[in-house]
N, C-alpha and C positions, 0 to 999 in steps of 0.2 A: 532514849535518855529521859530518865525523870529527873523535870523541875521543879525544885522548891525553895521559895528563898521567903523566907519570915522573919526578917530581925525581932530581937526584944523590945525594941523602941517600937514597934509599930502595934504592939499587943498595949502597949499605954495609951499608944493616940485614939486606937478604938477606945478604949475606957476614956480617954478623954473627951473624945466626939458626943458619945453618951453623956455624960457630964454635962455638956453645953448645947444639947440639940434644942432641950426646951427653949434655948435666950435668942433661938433664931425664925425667920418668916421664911426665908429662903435658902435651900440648898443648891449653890452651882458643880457640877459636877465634869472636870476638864477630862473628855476621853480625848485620845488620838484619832484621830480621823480615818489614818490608814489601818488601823483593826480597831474601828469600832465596839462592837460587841467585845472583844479581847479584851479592852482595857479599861473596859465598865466595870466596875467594882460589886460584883450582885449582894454584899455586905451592908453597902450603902442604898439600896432600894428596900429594905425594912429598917434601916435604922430612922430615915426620912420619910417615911411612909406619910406622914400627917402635914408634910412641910409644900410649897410650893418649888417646881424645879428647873431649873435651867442645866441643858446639857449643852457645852461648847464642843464642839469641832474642833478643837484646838493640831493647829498643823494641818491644816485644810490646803496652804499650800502645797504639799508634799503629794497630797492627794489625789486621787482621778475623779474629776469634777463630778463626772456622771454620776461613779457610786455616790459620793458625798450626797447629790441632790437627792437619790434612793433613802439614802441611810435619813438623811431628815425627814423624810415623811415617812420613814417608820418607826422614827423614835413619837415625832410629833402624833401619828396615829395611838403609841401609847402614853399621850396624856403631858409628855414633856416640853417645853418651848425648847425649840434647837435655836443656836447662833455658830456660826460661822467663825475662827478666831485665826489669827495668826504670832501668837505674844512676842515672836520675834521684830517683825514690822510692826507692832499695835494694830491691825486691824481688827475691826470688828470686835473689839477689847470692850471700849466705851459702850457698847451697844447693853453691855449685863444691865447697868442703869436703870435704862428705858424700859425694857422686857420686865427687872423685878418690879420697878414702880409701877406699870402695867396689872403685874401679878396682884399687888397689894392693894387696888385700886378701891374694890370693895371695901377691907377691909379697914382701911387708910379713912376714907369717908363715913362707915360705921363708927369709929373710932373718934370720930370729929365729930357727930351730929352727939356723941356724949360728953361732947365737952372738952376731951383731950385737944390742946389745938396744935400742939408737937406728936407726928409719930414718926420715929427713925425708922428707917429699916435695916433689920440685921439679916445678917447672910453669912452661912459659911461657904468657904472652898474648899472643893476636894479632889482627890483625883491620885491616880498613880503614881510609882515616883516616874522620875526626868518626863513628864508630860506639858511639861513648861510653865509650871503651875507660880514656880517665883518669879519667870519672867512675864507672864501674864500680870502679874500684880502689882510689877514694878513698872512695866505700862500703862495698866488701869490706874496707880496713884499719880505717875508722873514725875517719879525719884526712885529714888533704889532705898526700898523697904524691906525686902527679902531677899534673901541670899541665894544665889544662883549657881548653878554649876551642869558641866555635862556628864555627871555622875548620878544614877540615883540617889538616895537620902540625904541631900544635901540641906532640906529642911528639916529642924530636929523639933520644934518644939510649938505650944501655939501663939499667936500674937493677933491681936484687935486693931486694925487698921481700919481710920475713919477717912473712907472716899472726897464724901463731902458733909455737910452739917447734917441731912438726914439719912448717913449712908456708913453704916459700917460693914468691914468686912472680917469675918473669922481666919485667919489662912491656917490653914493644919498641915503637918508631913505627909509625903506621900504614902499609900499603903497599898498594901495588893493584899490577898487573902488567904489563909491559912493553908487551903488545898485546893492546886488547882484538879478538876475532876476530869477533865479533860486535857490533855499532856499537850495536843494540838494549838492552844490557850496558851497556855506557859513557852510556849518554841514561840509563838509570833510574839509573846512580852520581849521574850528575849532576844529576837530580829533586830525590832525596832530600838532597844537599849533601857527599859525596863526592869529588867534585871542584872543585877552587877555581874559584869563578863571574869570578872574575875573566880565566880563560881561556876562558870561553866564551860563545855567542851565546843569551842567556837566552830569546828569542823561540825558537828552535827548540828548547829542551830543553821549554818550557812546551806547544809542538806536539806532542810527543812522549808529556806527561801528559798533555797534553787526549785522546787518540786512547787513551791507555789508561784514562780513564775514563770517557769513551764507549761502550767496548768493555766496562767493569766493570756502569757501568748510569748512563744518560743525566742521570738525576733527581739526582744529586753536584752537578754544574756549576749546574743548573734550582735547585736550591732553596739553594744554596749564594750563591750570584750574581743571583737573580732574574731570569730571562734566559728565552727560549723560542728551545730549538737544535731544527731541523730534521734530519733524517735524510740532506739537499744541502746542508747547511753544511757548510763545509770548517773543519781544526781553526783554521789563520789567523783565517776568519771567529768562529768561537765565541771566540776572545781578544779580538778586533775588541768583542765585545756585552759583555764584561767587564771590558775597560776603560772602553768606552764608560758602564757602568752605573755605574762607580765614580768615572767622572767626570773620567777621564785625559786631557780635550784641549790639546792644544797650541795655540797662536796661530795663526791660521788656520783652524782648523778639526778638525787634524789629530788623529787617536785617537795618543795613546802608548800603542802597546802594549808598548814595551819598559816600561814602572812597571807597566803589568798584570801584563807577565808575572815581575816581581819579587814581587807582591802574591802572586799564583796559588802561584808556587814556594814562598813563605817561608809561606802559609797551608796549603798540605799538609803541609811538613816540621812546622808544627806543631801540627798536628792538627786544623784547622779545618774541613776538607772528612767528618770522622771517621773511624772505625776502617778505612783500607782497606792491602788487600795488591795489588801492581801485577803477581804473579804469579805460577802455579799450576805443580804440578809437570809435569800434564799437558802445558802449554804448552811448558815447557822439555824435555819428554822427543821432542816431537814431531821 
């Protein structure tokens, strides 16, 4: 299955990112924790090229601790300060704060021994859509500033939100990128809910996590589903035994596996299968 999902609105917010990159010191950048690398935006690593960056974790709960600790010190090996985030709880929310002011430390004091004795810092947000990027920031301010939803693009436009007196923050819509080059990329956006399921054949994206948690460890699907999968089951087949156990027939006879495969989707995204990550840096470095 090729994925592609590009609305019109998102081909403005890059031209509008562009637009506003010079008025900022800091780029944070909310990937998913559970495909990291997946939900990086490689668009936004030369548009910010010059900027200082924060990459959140964000959905770290959801997560397998272990990789999470991997994946941070191989973002932090390349150059970026990682945090930890949960926007649903607020954890680890307040901490961008401390880490940008941190960042600007230098430049904050150079800034001052010239005489400025005010310097804000500005910062934008970025990140995919449904990456929790308005619930992150309706935590971070401590009110509901941005609009939320469990729909991708539910942010449409930009807006300048000031944290504190020397803290603004940019929030832009979510975006993902023109083409993804690897189809493997686009199936994990679309696992986790990334991509509006409305454009796509939710039988093969649920093929797609069955095969990665398989590959993770057999016993997720077995005890999660109650099911005994073979090692010549094919992923088809193992949806086949998880609707079938859930009790998805149709008239005739017929297994629906399309409601399985909505059941299977909507119980990883939220968290019912438990803490997993769908992929290691290894994997991707391969």
């Amino acid at each position: 299955m090729n994925i592609q999902w590009y609305p019109g609105h998102m081909t403005k917010t890059v031209r509008m990112m562009k637009e506003n990159i010079s008025l900022v010191d800091v780029v944070i950048e909310l990937v998913d924790a559970r495909i990291p690398y997946s939900s990086k935006n490689p668009d936004i690593d030369e548009l910010a090229k010059n900027k200082f960056r924060i990459i959140a974790l964000n959905k770290s709960d959801l997560a397998d601790p272990k990789q999470t600790k991997i994946w941070t010190e191989y973002f932090e090996n390349k150059g970026f300060k990682v945090i930890l985030t949960n926007s649903v709880s607020g954890k680890g929310v307040k901490d961008v704060t401390e880490v940008a002011k941190e960042l600007m430390k230098d430049k904050i004091e150079s800034q001052k021994k010239r005489g400025r004795i005010f310097v804000p810092i500005r910062s934008m947000i970025v990140g995919i859509p449904n990456v929790g990027k308005s619930t992150f920031i309706n935590k971070y301010v401590g009110k509901v500033t941005a609009k939320t939803g469990d729909k991708p693009g539910v942010t449409r436009g930009k807006q300048w939100i000031r944290i504190k007196k020397d803290f603004e923050l940019l929030d832009t819509p979510g975006i993902l990128w023109p083409k993804f080059e690897n189809q493997e990329v686009g199936l994990k956006l679309a696992a986790t809910g990334a991509i509006n399921d409305e454009i796509l054949d939710r039988c093969e994206v649920s093929y797609e996590l069955i095969k990665i948690l398989r590959r993770i460890d057999e016993n997720i699907l077995q005890s999660r589903y109650n099911i005994e999968i073979s090692e010549t089951d094919k992923d088809y087949e193992v949806l086949e035994k998880i609707s079938k156990k859930r009790g998805f027939i149709m008239r005739g006879g017929e297994i629906d596996t399309l409601r399985g495969a909505k059941i299977l989707l909507d119980e990883f995204r939220g968290g019912k299968l438990g803490n997993i990550t769908l992929e290691t840096p290894d994997e991707i470095e391969q």
